[in-house]
C-alpha positions as CSV (number, residue, x, y, z in Angstrom):
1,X,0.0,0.0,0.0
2,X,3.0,2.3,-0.1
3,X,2.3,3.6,-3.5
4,X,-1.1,4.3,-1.8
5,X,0.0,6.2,1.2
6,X,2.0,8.4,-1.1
7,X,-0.4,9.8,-3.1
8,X,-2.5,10.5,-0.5
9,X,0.6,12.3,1.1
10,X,1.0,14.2,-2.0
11,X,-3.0,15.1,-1.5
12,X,-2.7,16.3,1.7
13,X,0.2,17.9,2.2
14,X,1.1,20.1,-1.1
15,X,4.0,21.8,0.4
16,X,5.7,18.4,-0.2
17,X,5.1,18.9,-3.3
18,X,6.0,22.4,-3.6
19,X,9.8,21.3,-2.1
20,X,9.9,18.3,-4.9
21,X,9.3,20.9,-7.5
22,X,11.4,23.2,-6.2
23,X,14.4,20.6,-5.6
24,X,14.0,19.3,-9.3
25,X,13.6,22.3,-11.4
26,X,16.2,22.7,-12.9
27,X,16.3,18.6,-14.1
28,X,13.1,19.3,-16.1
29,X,12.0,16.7,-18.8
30,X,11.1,13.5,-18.6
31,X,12.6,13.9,-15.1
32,X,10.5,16.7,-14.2
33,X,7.6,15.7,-16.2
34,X,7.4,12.7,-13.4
35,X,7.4,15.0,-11.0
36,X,4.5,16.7,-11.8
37,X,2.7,13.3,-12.8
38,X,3.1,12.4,-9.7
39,X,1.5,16.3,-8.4
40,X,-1.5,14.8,-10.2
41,X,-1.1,12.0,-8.0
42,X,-2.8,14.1,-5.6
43,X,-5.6,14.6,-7.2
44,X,-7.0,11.7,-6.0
45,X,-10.4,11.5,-4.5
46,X,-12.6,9.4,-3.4
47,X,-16.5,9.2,-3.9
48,X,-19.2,7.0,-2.0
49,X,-22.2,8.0,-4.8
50,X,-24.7,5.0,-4.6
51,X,-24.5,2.1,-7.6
52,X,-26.8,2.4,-10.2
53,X,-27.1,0.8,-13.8
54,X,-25.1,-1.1,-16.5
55,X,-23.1,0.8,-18.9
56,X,-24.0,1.2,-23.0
57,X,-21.1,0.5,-24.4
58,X,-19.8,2.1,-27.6
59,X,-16.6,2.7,-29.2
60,X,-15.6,6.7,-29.6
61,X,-13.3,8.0,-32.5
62,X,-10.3,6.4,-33.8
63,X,-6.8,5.8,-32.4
64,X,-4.4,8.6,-33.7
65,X,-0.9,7.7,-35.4
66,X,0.8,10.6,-33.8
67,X,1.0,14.4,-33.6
68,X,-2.2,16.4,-33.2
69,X,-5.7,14.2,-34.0
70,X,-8.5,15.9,-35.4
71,X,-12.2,15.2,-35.7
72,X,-14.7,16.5,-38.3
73,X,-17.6,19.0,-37.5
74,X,-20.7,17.8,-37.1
75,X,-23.7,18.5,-39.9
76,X,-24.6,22.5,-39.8
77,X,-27.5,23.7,-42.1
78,X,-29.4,26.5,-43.2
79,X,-28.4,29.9,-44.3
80,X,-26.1,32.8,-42.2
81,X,-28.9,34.8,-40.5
82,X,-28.8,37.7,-38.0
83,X,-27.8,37.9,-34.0
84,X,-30.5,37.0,-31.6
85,X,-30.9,36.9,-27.6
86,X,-28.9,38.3,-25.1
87,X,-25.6,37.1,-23.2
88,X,-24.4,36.3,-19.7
89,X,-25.5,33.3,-17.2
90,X,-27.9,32.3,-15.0
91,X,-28.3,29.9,-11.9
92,X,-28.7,26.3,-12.2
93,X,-31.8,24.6,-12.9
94,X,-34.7,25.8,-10.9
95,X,-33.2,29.0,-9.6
96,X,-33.6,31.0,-13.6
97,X,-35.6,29.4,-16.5
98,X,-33.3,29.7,-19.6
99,X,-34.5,32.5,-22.0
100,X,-35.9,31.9,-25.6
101,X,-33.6,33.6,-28.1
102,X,-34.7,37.0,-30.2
103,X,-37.3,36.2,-32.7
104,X,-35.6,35.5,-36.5
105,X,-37.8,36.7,-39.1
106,X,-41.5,37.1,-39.0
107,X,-42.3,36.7,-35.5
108,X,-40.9,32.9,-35.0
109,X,-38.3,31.9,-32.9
110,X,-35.2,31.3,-33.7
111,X,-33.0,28.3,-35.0
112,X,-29.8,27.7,-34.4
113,X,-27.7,24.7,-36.0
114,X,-24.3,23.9,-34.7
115,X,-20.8,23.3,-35.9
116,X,-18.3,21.2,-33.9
117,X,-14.5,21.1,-34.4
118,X,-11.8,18.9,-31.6
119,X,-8.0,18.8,-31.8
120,X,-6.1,16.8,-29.0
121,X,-2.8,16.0,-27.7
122,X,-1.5,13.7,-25.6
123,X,1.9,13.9,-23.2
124,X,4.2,11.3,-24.1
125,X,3.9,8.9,-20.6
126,X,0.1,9.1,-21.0
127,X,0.0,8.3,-24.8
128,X,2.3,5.5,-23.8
129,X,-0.5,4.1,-21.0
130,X,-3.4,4.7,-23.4
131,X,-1.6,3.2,-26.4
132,X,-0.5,-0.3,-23.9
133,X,-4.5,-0.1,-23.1
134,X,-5.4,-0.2,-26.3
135,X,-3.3,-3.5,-27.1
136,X,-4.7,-5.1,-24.3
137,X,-8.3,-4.3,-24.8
138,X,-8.4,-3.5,-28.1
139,X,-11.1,-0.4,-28.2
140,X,-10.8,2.4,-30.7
141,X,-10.0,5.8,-28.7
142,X,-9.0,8.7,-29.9
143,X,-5.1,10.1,-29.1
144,X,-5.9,11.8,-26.3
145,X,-4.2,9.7,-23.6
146,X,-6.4,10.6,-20.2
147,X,-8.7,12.8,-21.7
148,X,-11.1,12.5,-23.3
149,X,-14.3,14.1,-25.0
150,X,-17.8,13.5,-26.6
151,X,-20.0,15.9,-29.1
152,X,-23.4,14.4,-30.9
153,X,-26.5,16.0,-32.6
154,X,-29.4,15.1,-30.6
155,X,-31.2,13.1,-33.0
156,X,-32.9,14.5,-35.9
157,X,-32.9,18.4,-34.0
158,X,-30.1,20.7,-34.5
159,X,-29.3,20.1,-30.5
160,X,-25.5,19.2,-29.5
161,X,-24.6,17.5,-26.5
162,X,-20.3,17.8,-26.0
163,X,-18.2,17.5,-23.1
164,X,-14.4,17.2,-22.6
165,X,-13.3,14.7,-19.6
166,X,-10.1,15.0,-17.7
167,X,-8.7,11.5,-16.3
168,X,-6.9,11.5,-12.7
169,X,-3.4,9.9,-13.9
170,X,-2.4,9.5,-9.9
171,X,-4.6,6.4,-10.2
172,X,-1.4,5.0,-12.5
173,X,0.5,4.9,-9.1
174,X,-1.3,2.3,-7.4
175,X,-1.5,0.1,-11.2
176,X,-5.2,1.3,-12.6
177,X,-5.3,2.3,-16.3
178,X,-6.5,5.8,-15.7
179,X,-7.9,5.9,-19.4
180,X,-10.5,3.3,-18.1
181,X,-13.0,5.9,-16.5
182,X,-12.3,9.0,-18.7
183,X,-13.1,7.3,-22.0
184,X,-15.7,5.0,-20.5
185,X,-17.6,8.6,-19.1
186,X,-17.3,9.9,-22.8
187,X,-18.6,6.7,-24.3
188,X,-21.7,6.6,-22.2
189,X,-22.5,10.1,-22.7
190,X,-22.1,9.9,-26.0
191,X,-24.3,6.9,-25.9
192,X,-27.1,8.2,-24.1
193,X,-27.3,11.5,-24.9
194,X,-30.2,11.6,-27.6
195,X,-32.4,9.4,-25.4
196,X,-31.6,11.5,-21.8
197,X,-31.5,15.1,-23.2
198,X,-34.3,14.7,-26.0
199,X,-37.7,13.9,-25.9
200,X,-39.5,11.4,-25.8
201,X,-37.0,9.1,-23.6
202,X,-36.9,5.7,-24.9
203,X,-36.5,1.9,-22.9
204,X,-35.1,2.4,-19.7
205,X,-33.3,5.4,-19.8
206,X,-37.0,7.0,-19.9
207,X,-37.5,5.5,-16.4
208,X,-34.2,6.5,-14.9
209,X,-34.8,10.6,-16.2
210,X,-38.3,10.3,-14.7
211,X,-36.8,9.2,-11.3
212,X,-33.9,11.5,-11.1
213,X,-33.6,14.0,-8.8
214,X,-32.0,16.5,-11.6
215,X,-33.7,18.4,-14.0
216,X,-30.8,20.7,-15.4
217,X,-30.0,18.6,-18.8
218,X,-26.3,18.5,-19.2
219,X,-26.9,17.3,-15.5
220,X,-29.2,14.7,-16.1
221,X,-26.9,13.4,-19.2
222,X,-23.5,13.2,-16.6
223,X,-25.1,12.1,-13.4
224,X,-27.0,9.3,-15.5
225,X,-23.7,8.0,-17.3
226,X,-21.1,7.9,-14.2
227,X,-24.1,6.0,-12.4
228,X,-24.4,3.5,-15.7
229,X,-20.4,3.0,-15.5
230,X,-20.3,2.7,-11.5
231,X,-22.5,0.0,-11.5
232,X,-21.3,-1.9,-14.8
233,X,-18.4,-3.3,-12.8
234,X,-16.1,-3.3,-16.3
235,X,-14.5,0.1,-14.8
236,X,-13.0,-0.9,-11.4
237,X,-11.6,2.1,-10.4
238,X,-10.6,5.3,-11.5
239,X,-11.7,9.0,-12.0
240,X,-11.7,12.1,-13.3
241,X,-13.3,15.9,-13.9
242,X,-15.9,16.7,-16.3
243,X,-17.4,19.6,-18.5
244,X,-20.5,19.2,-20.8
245,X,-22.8,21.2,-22.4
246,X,-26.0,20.9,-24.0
247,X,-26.7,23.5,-26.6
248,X,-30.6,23.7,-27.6
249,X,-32.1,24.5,-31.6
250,X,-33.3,27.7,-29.5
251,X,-29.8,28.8,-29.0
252,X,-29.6,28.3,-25.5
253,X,-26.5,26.7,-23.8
254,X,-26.9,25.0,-20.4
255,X,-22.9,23.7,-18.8
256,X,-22.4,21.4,-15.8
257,X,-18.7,21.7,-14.8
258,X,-17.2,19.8,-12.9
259,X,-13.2,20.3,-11.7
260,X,-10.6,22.2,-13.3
261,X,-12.0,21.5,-17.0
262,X,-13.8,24.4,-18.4
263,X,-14.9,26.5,-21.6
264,X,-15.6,30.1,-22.9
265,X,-17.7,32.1,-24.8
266,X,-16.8,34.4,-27.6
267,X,-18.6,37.0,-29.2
268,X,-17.6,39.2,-31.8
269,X,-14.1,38.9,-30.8
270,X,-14.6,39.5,-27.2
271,X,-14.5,36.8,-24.4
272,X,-17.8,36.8,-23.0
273,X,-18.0,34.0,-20.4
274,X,-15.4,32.0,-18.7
275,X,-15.9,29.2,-16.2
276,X,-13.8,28.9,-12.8
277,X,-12.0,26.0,-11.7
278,X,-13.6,24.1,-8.7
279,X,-10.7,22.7,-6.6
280,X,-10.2,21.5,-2.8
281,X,-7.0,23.2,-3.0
282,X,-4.1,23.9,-5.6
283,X,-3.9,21.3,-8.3
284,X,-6.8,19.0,-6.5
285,X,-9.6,19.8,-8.7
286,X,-13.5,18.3,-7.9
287,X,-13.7,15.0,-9.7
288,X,-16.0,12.0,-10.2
289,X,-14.5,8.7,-9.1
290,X,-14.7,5.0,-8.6
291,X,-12.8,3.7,-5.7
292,X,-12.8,-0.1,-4.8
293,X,-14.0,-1.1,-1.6
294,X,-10.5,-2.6,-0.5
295,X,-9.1,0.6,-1.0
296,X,-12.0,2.4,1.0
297,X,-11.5,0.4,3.7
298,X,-7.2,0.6,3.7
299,X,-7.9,4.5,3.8
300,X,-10.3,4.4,6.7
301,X,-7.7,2.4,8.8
302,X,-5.0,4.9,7.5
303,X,-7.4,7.9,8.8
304,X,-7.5,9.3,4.9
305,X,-9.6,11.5,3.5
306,X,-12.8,11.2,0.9
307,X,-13.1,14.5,-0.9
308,X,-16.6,12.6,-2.2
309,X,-17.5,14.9,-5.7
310,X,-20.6,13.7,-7.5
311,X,-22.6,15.2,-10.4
312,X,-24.6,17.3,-7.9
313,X,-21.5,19.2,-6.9
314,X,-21.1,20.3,-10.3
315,X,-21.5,24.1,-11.3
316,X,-24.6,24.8,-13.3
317,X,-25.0,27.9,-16.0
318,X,-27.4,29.0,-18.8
319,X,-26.1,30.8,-21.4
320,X,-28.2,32.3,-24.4
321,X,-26.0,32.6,-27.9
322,X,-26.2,35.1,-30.8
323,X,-25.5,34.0,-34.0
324,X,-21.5,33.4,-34.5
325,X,-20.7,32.9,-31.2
326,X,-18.2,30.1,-30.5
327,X,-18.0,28.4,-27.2
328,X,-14.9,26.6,-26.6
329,X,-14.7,23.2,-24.2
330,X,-11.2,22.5,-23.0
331,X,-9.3,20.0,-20.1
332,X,-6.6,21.8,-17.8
333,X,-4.1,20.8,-20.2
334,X,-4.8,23.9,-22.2
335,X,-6.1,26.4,-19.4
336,X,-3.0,25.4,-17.6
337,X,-0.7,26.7,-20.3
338,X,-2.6,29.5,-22.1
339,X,-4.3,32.6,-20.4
340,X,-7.6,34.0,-21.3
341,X,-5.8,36.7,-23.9
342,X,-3.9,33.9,-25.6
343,X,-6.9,31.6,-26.2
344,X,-9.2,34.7,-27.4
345,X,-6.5,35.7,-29.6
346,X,-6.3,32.7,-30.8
347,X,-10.2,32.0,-31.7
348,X,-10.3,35.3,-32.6
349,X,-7.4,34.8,-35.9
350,X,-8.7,31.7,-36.8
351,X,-12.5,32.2,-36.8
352,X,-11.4,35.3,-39.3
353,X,-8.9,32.7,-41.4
354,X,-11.3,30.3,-41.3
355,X,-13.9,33.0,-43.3
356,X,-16.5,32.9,-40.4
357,X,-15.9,36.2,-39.0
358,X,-15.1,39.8,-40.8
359,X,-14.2,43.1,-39.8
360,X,-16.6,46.3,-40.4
361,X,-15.2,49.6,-41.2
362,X,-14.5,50.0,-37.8
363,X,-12.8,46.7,-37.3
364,X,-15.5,45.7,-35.2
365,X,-15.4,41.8,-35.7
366,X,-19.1,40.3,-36.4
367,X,-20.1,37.3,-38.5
368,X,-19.6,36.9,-41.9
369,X,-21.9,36.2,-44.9
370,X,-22.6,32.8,-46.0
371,X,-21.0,31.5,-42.8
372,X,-22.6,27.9,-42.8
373,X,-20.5,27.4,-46.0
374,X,-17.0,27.7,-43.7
375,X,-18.1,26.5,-40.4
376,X,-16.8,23.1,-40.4
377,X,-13.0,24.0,-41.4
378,X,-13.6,27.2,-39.0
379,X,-14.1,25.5,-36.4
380,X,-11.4,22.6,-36.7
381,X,-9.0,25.2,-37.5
382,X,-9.4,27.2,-34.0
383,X,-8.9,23.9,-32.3
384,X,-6.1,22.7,-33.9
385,X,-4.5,26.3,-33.0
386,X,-5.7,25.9,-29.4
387,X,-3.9,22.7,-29.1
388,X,-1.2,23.3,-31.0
389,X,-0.2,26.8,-28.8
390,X,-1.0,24.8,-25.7
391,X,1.0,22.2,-26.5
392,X,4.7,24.7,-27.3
393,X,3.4,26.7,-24.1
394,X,3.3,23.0,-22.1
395,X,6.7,22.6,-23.2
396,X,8.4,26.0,-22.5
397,X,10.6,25.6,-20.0
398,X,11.3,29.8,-19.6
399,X,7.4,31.6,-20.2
400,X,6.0,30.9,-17.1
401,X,2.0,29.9,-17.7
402,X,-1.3,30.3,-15.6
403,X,0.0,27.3,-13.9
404,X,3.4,28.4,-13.0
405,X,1.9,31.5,-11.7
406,X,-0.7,29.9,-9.9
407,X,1.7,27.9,-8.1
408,X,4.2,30.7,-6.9
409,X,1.4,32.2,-5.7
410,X,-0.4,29.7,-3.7
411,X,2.4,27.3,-2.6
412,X,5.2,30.4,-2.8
413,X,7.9,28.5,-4.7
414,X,9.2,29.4,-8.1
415,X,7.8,27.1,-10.5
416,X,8.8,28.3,-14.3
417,X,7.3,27.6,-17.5
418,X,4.8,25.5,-18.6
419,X,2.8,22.5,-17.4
420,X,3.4,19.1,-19.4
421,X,-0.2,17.6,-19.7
422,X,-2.7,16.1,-22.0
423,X,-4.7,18.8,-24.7
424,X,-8.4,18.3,-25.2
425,X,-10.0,21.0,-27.0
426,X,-13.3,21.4,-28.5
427,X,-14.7,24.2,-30.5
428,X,-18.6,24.6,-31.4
429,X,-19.8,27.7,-33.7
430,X,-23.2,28.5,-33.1
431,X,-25.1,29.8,-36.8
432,X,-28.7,31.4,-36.8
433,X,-30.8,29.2,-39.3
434,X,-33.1,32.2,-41.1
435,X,-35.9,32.3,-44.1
436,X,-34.2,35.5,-45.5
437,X,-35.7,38.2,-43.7
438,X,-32.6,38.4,-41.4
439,X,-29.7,40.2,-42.6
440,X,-25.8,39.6,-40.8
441,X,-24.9,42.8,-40.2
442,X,-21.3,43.9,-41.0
């Protein structure tokens, strides 16, 4: 149990971890890269949810050969047509009803179709465990070692469901595959999405909405899923954070985060909306876990600690989106390494590469015409760029990141550059389905 003891050491003391960075700095990678493998160590937490139901199981996107791994953009439809609603957040469900967006055209309401674009990246000692994973159990995932991710059209609406999951890689200490319960997450999600989120509910995932105590939808879709794979027994222990989203044909967005995952909103080339990290303290974000009874039981005679995250803890907001507005899903590997003006600048040059944004005479940026026409390249494009800056930002060893500053702050020792991790990004574009009789304005 010694492998056990120390990453609950690392958990609960994080000045120890503060001196290990501080005595190894200057060793940096791969030396230093197990070092802070290790700092994610402490990030695990323990959880004593209630079992539910068996898992769906379905395989999610393709094994990458290397390098960055992309995904196509979902089905977008319907002509460019002009902004609608209002921006900012609301409470979660039951505290603020989510708004219907601005009428488009004639008095009906509007329609909004969606673009999706992902990019991923793994580190080089995850890719290594997801790869060995993969030989052993032979399942297609995509190359994004301990994250992972899911986006899906709701059945024959316009509605997306999409979420980007964040596995706990401290479970590798004590010999669990911590892909196991990141991808399985994604995969059930992904699974059940049309049938928990849409209406009507089919079989017995009808029953277990009707019965649940959550009514917020991106809720309902992650509290449903990490109850399905608790109880299937073919995940035996693991865990990790979680942010999803469910974005309606009325334009509204509803997000349940979970952890240090997180996204942002965009509009006309300003950042609108960004979600804060929920952590018990530095680097020990919230998280969703499965933890074996034997190793319940060795903690409780040890005197260790359950953090005990479940869906519920989860931070709820409503958004309502305009026309062009791109909302961007990400795991800590990105937020970690790029600050709020990098990734905006970033969206911001490639929605305008990508031909779904242009500049006004005052070089005001707004969407452009015939927008559904560029979406899907759009869209990959900003995510590729997203990971791809993350990724020479993870790997700078001098520019100190969000993480590095975080840490000098917090644990007062001088942590410098960047933060090593797996890249997860996904990037919807939200388009304004019109008869005509809305204009984009430039």
């Amino acid at each position: 149990m010694a492998p056990i003891r120390l990453s609950l050491l690392v958990a609960a003391y994080p000045t120890i971890t503060a001196a290990l960075f501080l005595a190894f700095q200057r060793l940096r990678p791969p030396f230093l890269q197990r070092i802070i493998a290790g700092q994610h160590g402490g990030r695990l937490a323990y959880s004593t949810s209630a079992l539910g139901l068996a898992r769906t199981a379905k395989a999610l996107g393709a094994v990458g050969d290397g390098g960055l791994a992309f995904g196509g953009g979902a089905a977008v439809g319907g002509p460019a047509g002009g902004a609608a609603g209002s921006g900012g957040a609301a409470g979660p469900a039951g505290t603020a009803a989510p708004g219907a967006a601005a009428a488009g055209g004639r008095g009906r309401p509007a329609e909004f179709s969606y673009a999706v674009g992902m990019a991923c990246q793994a580190k080089r000692a995850s890719a290594q465990r997801a790869m060995a994973s993969l030989r052993v159990r032979g399942a297609d995932r995509p190359n994004s070692g301990e994250d992972s991710f899911f986006y899906t059209q709701l059945g024959d609406t316009s509605a997306h469901a999409l979420g980007v999951i964040d596995g706990v890689g401290g479970w590798c200490e004590v010999g669990v595959d911590a892909t196991e319960f990141s991808h399985s997450l994604a995969v059930a999600m992904e699974s059940i999405a049309p049938a928990v989120v849409g209406a009507p509910a089919a079989g017995d995932v009808a029953s277990r909405v009707a019965a649940s105590k959550f009514a917020f939808a991106p809720l309902v879709l992650l509290d449903t899923a990490y109850t399905m794979i608790k109880s299937s027994g073919q995940v035996e222990a693991g865990g990790s954070t979680a942010c999803v989203g469910v974005a309606t044909a009325g334009g509204v967005l509803q997000t349940a985060n979970l952890g240090d995952s997180g996204y942002a909103i965009v509009r006309n080339g300003s950042l609108l909306y960004a979600s804060q990290p929920q952590t018990h303290f530095f680097n020990a974000p919230f998280q969703l876990s499965i933890i074996p009874e034997s190793m319940l039981a060795e903690d409780e005679r040890q005197g260790g600690r359950h953090f005990g995250d479940e869906p519920a803890d989860a931070v709820l907001a409503t958004h309502t989106l305009r026309h062009g507005d791109v909302v961007m899903f990400c795991t800590d590997g990105l937020l970690d390494n790029l600050a709020p003006t990098d990734y905006l600048a970033i969206i911001n040059k490639s929605m305008v590469a990508g031909g779904c944004w242009a500049r006004d005479a005052g070089g005001r940026l707004g969407p452009a015409p015939d927008l559904p026409d560029r979406a899907r390249d759009a869209v990959d494009l900003a995510a590729a760029n997203l990971v791809d800056a993350a990724l020479r930002a993870s790997l700078d060893t001098k520019t100190d990141g969000p993480f590095a500053l975080e840490a000098q702050q917090k644990m007062r020792f001088p942590y410098r550059g960047g933060k090593p991790d797996d890249i997860t990004v996904l990037v919807l574009l939200a388009q304004q389905q019109s008869d005509g009789s809305v204009r984009v304005r430039l």
